[in-house]
C-alpha positions as CSV (number, residue, x, y, z in Angstrom):
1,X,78.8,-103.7,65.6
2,X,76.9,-102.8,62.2
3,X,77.1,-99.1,62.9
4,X,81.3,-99.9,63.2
5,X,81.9,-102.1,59.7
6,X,79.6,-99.0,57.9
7,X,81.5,-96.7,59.0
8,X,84.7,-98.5,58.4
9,X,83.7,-98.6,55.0
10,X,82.8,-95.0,54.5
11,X,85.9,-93.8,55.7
12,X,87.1,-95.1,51.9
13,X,87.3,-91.8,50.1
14,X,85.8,-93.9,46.6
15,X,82.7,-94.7,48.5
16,X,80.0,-92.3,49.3
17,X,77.3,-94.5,51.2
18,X,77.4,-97.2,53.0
19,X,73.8,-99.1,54.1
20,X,73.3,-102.5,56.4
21,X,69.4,-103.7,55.5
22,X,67.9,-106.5,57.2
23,X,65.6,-108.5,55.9
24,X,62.5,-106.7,55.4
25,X,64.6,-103.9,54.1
26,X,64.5,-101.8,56.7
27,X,68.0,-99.7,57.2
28,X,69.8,-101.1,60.3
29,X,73.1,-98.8,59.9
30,X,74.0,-96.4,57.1
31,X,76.2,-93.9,56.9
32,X,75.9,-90.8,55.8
33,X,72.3,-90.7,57.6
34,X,70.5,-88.9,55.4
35,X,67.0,-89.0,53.8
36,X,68.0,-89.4,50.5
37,X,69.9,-92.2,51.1
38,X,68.0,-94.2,53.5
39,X,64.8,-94.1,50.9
40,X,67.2,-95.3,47.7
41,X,69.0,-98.2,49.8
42,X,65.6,-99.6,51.2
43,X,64.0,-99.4,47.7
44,X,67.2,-101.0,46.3
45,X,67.2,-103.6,49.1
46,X,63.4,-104.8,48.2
47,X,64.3,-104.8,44.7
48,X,67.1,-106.9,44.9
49,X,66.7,-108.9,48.2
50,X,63.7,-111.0,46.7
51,X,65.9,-112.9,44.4
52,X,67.8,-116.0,45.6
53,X,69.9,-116.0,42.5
54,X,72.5,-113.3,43.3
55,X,75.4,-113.5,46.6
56,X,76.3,-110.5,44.7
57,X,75.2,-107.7,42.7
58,X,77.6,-104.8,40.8
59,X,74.9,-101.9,39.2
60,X,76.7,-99.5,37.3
61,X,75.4,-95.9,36.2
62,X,76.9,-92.7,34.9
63,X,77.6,-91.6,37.9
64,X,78.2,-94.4,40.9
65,X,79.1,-98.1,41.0
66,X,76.6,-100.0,43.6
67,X,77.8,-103.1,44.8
68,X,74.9,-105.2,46.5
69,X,75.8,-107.7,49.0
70,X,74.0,-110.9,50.5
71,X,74.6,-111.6,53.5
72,X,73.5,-114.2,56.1
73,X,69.9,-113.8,57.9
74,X,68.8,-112.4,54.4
75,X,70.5,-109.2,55.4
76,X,71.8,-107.1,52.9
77,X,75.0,-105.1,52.6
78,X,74.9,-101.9,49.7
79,X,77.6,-99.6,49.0
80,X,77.6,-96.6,46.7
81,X,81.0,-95.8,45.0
82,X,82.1,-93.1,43.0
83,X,82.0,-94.4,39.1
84,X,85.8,-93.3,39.0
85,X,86.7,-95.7,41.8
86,X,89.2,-98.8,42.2
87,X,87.2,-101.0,42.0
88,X,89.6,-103.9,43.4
89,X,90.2,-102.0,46.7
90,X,86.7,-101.4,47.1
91,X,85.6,-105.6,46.6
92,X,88.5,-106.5,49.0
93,X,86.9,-104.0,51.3
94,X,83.3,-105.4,50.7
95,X,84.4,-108.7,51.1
96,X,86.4,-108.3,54.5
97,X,83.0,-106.4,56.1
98,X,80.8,-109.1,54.8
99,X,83.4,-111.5,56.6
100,X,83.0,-109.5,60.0
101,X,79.0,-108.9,59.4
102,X,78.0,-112.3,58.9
103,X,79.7,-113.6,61.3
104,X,78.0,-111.6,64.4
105,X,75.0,-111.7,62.3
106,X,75.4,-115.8,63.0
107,X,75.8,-115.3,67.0
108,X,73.2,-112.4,67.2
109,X,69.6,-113.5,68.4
110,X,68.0,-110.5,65.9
């Protein structure tokens, strides 16, 4: 199920990764799969997951917009948008697969 919501998000052509961290921070899904991004969503998970202060988190650079995402079981949801993106479209999008994550992360026993 968390592979399928990633990659329904990366099919958005605004966002270029997509990353599902569990707790600890360890990756669970992302999309693309590559090195690069699997080491800069787990260091931005641990970063960011040890605050209780945040549901969510917008970081915006020159070059991408991140949008952090709590989610239930201390999970966290990250998605890397282009810095040129609608940003609207891409909340709505956020907000619907934080819908459909939490609730299977409620009925899974992991």
């Amino acid at each position: 199920m968390e592979e399928f919501v990633v990659s329904d998000l990366c099919e958005s052509k605004d966002i270029e990764s997509v990353a599902l961290l569990d707790g600890d921070g360890f990756v669970k899904a992302i999309k693309p799969n590559q090195e690069k991004y699997n080491h800069l969503m787990s260091q931005l998970g641990n970063s960011l997951n040890n605050s209780n202060e945040f549901e969510s988190t917008t970081l915006i650079t020159d070059k991408h917009i991140i949008l952090v995402q709590k989610l239930v079981k201390n999970y966290t949801l990250i998605a890397f948008c282009l810095a040129k993106c609608n940003l609207g479209i891409i909340r709505h999008q956020i907000s619907v697969a934080t819908d459909r994550l939490n609730a299977y992360l409620k009925t899974s026993s992991s």
